[in-house]
C-alpha positions in Angstrom: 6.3 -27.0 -4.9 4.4 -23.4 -5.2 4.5 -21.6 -2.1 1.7 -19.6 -0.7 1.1 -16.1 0.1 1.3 -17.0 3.6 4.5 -18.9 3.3 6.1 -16.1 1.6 5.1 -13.7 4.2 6.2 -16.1 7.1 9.6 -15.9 5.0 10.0 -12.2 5.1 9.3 -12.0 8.5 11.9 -15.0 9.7 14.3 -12.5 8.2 12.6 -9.1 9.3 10.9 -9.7 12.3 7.9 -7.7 12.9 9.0 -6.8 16.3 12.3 -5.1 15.1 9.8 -2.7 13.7 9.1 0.9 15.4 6.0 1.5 17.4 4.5 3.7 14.6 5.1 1.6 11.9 3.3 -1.1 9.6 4.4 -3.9 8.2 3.4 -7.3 7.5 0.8 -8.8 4.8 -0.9 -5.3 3.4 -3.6 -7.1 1.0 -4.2 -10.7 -0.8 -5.6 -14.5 0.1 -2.8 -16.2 2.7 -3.9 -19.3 0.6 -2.8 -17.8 -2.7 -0.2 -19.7 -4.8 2.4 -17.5 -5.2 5.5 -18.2 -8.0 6.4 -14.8 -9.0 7.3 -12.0 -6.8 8.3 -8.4 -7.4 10.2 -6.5 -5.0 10.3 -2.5 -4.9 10.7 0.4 -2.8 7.5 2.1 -3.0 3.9 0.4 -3.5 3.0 3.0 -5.8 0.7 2.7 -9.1 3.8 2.3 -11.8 5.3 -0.8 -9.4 1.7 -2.1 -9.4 1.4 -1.8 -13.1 4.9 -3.4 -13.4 3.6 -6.6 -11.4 0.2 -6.6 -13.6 2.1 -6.6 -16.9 4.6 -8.9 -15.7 2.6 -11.4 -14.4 3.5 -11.1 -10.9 1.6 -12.7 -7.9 3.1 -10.7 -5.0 5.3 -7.5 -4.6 6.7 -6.9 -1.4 8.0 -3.6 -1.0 10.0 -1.4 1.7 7.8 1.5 2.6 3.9 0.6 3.5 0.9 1.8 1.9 -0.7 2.8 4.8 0.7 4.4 7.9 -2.3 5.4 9.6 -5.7 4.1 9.9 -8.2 4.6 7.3 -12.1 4.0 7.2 -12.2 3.8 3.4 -10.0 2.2 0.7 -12.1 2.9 -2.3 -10.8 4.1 -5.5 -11.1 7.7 -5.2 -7.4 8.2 -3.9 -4.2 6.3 -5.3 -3.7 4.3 -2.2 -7.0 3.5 -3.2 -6.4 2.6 -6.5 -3.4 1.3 -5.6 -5.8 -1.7 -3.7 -8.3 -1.9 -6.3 -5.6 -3.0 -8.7 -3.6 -5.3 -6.5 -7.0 -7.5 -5.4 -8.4 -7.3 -9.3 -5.3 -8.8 -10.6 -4.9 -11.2 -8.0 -1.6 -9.6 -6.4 -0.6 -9.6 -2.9 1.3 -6.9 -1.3 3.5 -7.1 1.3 6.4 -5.1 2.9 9.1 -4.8 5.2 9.8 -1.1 6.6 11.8 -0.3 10.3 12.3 -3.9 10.4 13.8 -4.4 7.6 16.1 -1.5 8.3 16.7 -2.9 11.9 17.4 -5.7 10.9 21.0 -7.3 10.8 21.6 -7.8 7.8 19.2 -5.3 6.8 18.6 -1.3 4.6 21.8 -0.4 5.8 24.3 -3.3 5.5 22.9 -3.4 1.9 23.7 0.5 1.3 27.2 -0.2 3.0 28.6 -2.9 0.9 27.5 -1.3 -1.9 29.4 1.4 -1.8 32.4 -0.9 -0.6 31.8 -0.6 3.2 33.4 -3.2 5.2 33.3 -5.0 8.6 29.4 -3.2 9.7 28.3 -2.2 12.6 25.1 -0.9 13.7 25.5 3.0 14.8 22.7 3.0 16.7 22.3 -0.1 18.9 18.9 -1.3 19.2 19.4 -4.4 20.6 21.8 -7.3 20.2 23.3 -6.9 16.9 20.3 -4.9 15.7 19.9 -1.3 15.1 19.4 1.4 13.1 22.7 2.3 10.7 25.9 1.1 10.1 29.2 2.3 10.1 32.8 0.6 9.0 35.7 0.9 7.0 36.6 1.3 3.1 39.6 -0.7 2.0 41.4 2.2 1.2 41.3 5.7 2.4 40.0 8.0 -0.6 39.2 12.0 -1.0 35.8 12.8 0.3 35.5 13.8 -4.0 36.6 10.0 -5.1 33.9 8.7 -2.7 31.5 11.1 -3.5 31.9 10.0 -7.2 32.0 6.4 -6.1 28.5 6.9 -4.6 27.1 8.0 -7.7 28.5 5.6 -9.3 27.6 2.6 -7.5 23.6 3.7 -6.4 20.8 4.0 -9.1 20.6 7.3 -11.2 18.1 9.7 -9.8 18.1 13.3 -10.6 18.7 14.3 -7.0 22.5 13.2 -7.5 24.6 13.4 -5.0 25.1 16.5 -2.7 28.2 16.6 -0.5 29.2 19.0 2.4 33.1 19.3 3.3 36.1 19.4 1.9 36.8 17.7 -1.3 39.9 16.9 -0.8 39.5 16.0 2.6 40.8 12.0 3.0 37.9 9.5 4.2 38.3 6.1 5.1 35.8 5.4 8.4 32.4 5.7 6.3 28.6 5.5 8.3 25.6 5.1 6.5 21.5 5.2 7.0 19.4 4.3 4.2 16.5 6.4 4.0 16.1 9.5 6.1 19.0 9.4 8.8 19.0 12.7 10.2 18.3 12.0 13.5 21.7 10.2 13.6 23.8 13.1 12.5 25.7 13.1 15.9 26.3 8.7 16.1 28.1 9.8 12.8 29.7 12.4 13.8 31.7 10.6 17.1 31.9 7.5 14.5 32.9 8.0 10.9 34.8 10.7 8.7 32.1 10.5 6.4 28.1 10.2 6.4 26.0 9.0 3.7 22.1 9.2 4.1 19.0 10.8 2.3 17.1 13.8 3.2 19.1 16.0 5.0 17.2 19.3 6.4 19.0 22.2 5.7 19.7 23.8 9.4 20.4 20.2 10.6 23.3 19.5 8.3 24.7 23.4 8.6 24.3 22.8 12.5 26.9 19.6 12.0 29.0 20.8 10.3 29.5 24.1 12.2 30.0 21.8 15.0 33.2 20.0 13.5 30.9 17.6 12.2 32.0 14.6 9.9 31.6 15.2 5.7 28.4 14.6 4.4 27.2 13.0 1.3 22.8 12.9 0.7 21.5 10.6 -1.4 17.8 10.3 -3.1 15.8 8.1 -0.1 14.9 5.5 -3.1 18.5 5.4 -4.2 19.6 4.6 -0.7 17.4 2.2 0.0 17.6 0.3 -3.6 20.3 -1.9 -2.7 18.5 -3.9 0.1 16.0 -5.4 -2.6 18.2 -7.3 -4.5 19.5 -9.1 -0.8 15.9 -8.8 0.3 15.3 -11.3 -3.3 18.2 -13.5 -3.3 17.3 -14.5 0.6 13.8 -15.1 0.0 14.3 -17.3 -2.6 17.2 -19.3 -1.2 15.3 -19.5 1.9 12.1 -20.9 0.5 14.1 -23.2 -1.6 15.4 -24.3 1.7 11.8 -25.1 2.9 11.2 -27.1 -0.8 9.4 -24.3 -2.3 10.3 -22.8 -5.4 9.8 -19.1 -6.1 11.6 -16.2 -8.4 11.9 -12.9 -7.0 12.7 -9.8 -9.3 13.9 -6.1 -8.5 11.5 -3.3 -10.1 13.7 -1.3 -12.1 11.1 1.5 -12.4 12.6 4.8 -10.3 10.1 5.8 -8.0 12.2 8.6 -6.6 9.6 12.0 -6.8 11.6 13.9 -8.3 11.9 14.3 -12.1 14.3 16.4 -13.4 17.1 18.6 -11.5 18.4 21.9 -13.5 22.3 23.3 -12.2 21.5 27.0 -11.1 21.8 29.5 -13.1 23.9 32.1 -11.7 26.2 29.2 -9.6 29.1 30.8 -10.8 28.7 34.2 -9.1 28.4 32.1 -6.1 30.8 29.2 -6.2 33.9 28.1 -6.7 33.0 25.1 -8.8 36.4 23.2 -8.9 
């Protein structure tokens, strides 16, 4: 049996509950009929036009994504702005949008258990405790103890290619084995990771916060695009959501966007980085 719009939603939210999320956040059911059949859904980072397109070309009847479309209150959704547009085409063609933001990433499992055993991160823990097992984070162990350089190469390796790469402060050769991660923008847990892991990995890092740390005695750091980081968690988000509903009798398939919506597209090595740096 079809499941609904409604039934799909009610899904996400057994497994990200809406009150793990953070005052200033919204999640939930964004736009579409809580009657709607829904057999196809589409799950992405950002609900942006090129993930909408994706879902109109693909036949999609949902997309749940992990950052919102709005944040703050509006008085007009017309089609004059791409949030707007963004609307315009989701209700035209019959698509629902949904997503699943700090409570996803609150969650346990959640952002950050998926960004951890990616990159081969074992026996999580939350680093910052929200309640119960929940919270905001994760640190644990690799298998093995590698250089900071193998893992940093193991990170590129193992998230999607973005043309942010992957940025690392410390030494190379230093030997990491305790590893914390954030998925998305983490640097307001610079000093959890510091007392907990030898190594960091999170996305946009500010400049005087991460030279701060590290002045400090800080653990290594390694910064990641946000969409790269957070990448991982939709194919768990998709495999849970439709085990889940088969559970309940109703049959769905649920598909990762492949499109990067990571803002920046292209990177160029500076020039003059050998008058500068010893590049290894």
């Amino acid at each position: 049996m079809s499941a609904t719009v409604a039934q799909v939603n009610a899904a996400l939210e057994r497994r990200y509950a809406p009150d793990l999320a953070a005052d200033w956040d919204a999640v939930g059911l964004v736009c579409g009929d809580p009657t709607a059949v829904v057999e196809r859904v589409l799950l992405a980072v950002d609900p942006v036009q090129v993930v909408v397109d994706e879902a109109i070309i693909g036949g999609y009847d949902m997309v749940i994504t992990h950052h919102p479309l709005f944040l703050h209150g509006v008085s007009s959704v017309a089609a004059t702005d791409a949030k707007g547009k963004v609307v315009h085409a989701l209700i035209a063609n019959g698509i629902a949008l949904a997503c699943a933001h700090t409570n996803a990433d609150h969650a346990n499992p959640g952002v950050s258990d998926a960004l951890g055993r990616a990159l081969g991160v074992r026996d999580l823990q939350p680093l910052d405790v929200l309640r119960g097992d929940t919270g905001t984070g994760r640190v644990g162990e690799l298998l093995e103890p590698v250089t900071l350089g193998e893992f940093a190469d193991a990170v590129a390796a193992l998230l999607p290619a973005t043309h942010h790469g992957v940025r690392v402060a410390g030494d190379l050769a230093q030997v990491v084995r305790r590893v914390a991660v954030c998925g998305g923008s983490g640097d307001s847990l610079l000093a959890l990771a510091a007392a907990a892991a030898d190594v960091y990995v999170t996305s946009d890092l500010r400049h005087h916060r991460a030279q701060d740390h590290r002045a400090d005695g800080g653990c290594a750091l390694v910064d990641v695009a946000h969409w790269a980081s957070e990448w991982p968690w939709l194919e768990v988000a998709a495999a849970t959501l439709v085990d889940d509903l088969a559970g309940a009798g109703l049959a769905i398939s649920a598909d990762c966007s492949s499109t990067p919506t990571d803002p920046w597209t292209a990177h160029r090595p500076s020039a003059t980085l050998g008058r500068f740096l010893d590049e290894g």
